[in-house]
N, C-alpha and C positions, 0 to 999 in steps of 0.2 A: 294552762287549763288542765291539762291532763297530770300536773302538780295534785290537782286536787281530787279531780274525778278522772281517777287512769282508766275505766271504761265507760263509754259513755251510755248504754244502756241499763250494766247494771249499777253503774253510778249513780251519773247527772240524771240519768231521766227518774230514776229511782228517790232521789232526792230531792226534783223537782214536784214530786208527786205529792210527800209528804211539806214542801214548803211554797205551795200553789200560791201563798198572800203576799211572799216576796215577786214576783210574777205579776199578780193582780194591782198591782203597788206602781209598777213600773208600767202598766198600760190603761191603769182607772177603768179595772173590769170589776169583778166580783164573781171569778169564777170558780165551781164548787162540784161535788161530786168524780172528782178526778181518778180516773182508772188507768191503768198503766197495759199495754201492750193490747188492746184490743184489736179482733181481726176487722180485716176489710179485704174481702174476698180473698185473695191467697196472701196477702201481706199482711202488717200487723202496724197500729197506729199506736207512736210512743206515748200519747195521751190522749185521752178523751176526756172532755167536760165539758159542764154546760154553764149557760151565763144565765144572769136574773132571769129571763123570760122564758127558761126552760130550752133552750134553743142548742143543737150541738155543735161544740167547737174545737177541735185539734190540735194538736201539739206534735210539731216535728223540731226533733233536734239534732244539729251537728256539730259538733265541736271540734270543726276547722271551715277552713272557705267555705263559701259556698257553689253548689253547680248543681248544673241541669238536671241529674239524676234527682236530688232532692225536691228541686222545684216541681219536675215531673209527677212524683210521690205525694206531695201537699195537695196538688189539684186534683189526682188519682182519692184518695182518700179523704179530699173534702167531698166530694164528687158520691163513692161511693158508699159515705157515711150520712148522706143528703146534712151534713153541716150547714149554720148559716155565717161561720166565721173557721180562721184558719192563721196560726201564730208559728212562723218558722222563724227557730231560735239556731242563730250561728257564732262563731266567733271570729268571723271574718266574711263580710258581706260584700261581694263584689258588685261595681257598679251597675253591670248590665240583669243582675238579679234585681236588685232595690231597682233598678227602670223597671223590669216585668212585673213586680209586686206593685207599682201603685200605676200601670196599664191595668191590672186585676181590677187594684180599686175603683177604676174608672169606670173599667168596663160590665162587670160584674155587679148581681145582686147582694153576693156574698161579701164579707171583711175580709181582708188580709192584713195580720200583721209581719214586718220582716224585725225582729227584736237582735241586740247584740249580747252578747253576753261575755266580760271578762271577771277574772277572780282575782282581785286585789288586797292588799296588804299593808298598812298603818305599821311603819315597825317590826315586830316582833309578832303583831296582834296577827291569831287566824284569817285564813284566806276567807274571802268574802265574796259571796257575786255580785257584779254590776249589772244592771240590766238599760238596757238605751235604746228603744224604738227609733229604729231608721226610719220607716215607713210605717205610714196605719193610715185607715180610711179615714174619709172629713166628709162634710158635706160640701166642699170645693170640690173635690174630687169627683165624687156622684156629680155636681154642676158640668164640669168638663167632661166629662165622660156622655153624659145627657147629649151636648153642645155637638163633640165629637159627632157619636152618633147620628146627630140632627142632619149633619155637614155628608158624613157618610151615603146617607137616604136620599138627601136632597141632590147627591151627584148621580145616585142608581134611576133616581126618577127623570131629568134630563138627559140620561144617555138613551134612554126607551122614547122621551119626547123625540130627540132628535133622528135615533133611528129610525120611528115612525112615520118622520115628515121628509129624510131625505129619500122615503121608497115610494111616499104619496108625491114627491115633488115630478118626477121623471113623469107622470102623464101630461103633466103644463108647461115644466121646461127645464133645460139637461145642464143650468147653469151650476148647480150643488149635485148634479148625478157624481163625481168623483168625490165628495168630500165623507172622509171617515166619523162617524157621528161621536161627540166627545162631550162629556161631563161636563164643561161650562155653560156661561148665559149665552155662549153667541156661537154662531157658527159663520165662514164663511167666507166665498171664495175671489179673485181678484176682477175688479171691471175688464180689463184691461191695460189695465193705466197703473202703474206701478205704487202703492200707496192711498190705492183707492179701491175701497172693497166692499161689495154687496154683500152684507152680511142681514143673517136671522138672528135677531136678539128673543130671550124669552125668559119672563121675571114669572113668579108664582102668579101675578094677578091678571096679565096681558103678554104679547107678544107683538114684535115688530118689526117690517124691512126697512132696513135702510142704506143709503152710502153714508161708508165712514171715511172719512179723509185723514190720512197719516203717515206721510210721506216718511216718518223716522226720527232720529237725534236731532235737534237746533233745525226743525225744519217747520217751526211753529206759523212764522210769518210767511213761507211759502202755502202750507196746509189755509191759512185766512184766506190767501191769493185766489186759490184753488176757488173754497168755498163762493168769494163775493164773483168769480168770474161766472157760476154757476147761478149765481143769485142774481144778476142782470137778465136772469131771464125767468125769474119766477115764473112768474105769470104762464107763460109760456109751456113749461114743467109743469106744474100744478093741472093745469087742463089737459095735458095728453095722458097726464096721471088718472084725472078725472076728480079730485078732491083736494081740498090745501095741504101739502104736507107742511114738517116740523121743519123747519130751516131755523138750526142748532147751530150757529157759529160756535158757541162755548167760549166765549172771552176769558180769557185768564188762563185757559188749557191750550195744551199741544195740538190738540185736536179739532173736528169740528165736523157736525154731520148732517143730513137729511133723512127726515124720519117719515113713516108712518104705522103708526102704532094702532093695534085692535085693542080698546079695551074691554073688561068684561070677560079674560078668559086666560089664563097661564097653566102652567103643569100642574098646576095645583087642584085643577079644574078636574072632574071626575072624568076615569078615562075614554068615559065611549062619548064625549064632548068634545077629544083631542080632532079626528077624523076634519070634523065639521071646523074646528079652530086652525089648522094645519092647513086648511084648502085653501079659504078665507087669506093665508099671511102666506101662502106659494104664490095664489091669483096676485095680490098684492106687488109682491116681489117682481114676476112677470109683469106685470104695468110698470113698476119704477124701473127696471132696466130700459123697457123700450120710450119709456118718458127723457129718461138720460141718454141714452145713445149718442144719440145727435149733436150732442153738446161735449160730452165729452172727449168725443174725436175733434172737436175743433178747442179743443182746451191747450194755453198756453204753457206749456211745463219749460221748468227746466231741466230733464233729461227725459 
């Protein structure tokens, strides 16, 4: 590279300026009015132009690896130029850069492109630039990025569900007072009995106590055992509970459970709803333990 353009500002970027359609060629832009060293607050961006819609877009170039400094610089002066696109040209693109270039495009309203750039030669014939997009935005990207996002929010807003119901839990009963409130659907802490755990599940729609039975690895037909010895006493369970629960064998899985579920109400649910949904599935909870109790201590385990 430096065969051809021995400095890279008064060079390459120099001659990028004046041959902007080789560039536009290589990323299906159409970018035009291209100015060379413009400021951006005490720095200076090796190109500015804009694309069809009038929109501004940058030009950083290095001609060698790439690192952090430049990466730095690209966001610094998209940022400060309110661009809505941004094309960092290198000649050696390291992998952990192309990762952070298309987390940009995920993440991001803005473009990012990460471009390669080498200077080739037919022969004898003049050295010539190649140009190779590593990375550019897609509308995958924006998809996953969206998806991400969604996934992100969706753990922020259950870790608040549960903080909220393991502080409302302690006035009805001290079985989840230890437990640290966590980003999943469920929470929740042991009966007693090894493999067998009152837990809080909560889906955006509804919420629910239950025991889950799961004793572990190849413990599928012991976890059935469990369940049908609990299950000869429906009847029984179901009225100290006060209402028919969900008697979940789950055939075909490891597992297997007893539910009761509130419909009509999940994290999704507007927050000053949560109070009154949260009470509602503690109360609940507090019945199925003292419904279970009884039973459970006389349950036949094998350890």
């Amino acid at each position: 590279m430096r065969e051809v353009w021995t400095n890279e500002a008064r060079d390459f970027t120099q001659w990028l300026e004046n041959n902007i359609g080789i560039l536009n060629d290589a990323l299906d832009l159409n970018l035009v009015n291209v100015d060379r060293e413009q400021a951006a607050g005490s720095f200076s961006v090796d190109l500015l132009a804009e694309d069809e819609g009038g929109g501004t877009v940058i030009i950083e170039n290095q001609l060698e690896k790439s690192n952090h400094d430049h990466l730095g610089e690209l966001i610094t002066y998209l940022t400060a130029m309110s661009a809505k696109a941004a094309v960092w040209i290198v000649s050696g693109p390291r992998p952990e850069h192309v990762a952070a270039v298309a987390w940009l495009n995920e993440s991001s309203s803005a473009r990012f492109y990460m471009v390669k750039v080498e200077a080739v030669k037919i022969g004898e014939s003049p050295p010539a630039p190649l140009f190779t997009v590593i990375v550019g935005p897609s509308e995958e990207s924006k998809t996953v990025g969206q998806a991400k996002k969604e996934i992100a929010e969706r753990y922020g807003i259950r870790k608040r569900w549960w903080t909220q119901l393991v502080e409302r839990s302690a006035k009805f009963t001290k079985l989840h007072a230890h437990i640290t409130p966590g980003e999943h659907s469920w929470i929740g802490t042991s009966s007693g009995n090894r493999g067998l755990n009152l837990n809080y599940v909560v889906t955006q729609d509804e919420c629910a106590a239950e025991l889950y039975i799961d004793r572990g690895k190849d413990a599928e037909e012991e976890n059935k055992a469990i369940f049908d010895q609990l299950l000869a006493h429906k009847d029984e369970i179901d009225t100290a509970f006060g209402a028919p629960l969900g008697w979940e064998r789950l055939e075909g899985k490891r597992a297997s459970r007893i539910r009761h579920t509130q419909a009509g109400g999940g994290y999704r649910s507007p927050e000053e709803q949560w109070p009154a949904l949260q009470d509602a599935i503690i109360k609940d909870m507090d019945r199925l333990e003292r419904a279970l109790r009884p039973h459970l201590r006389r349950l036949s385990l094998n350890t």
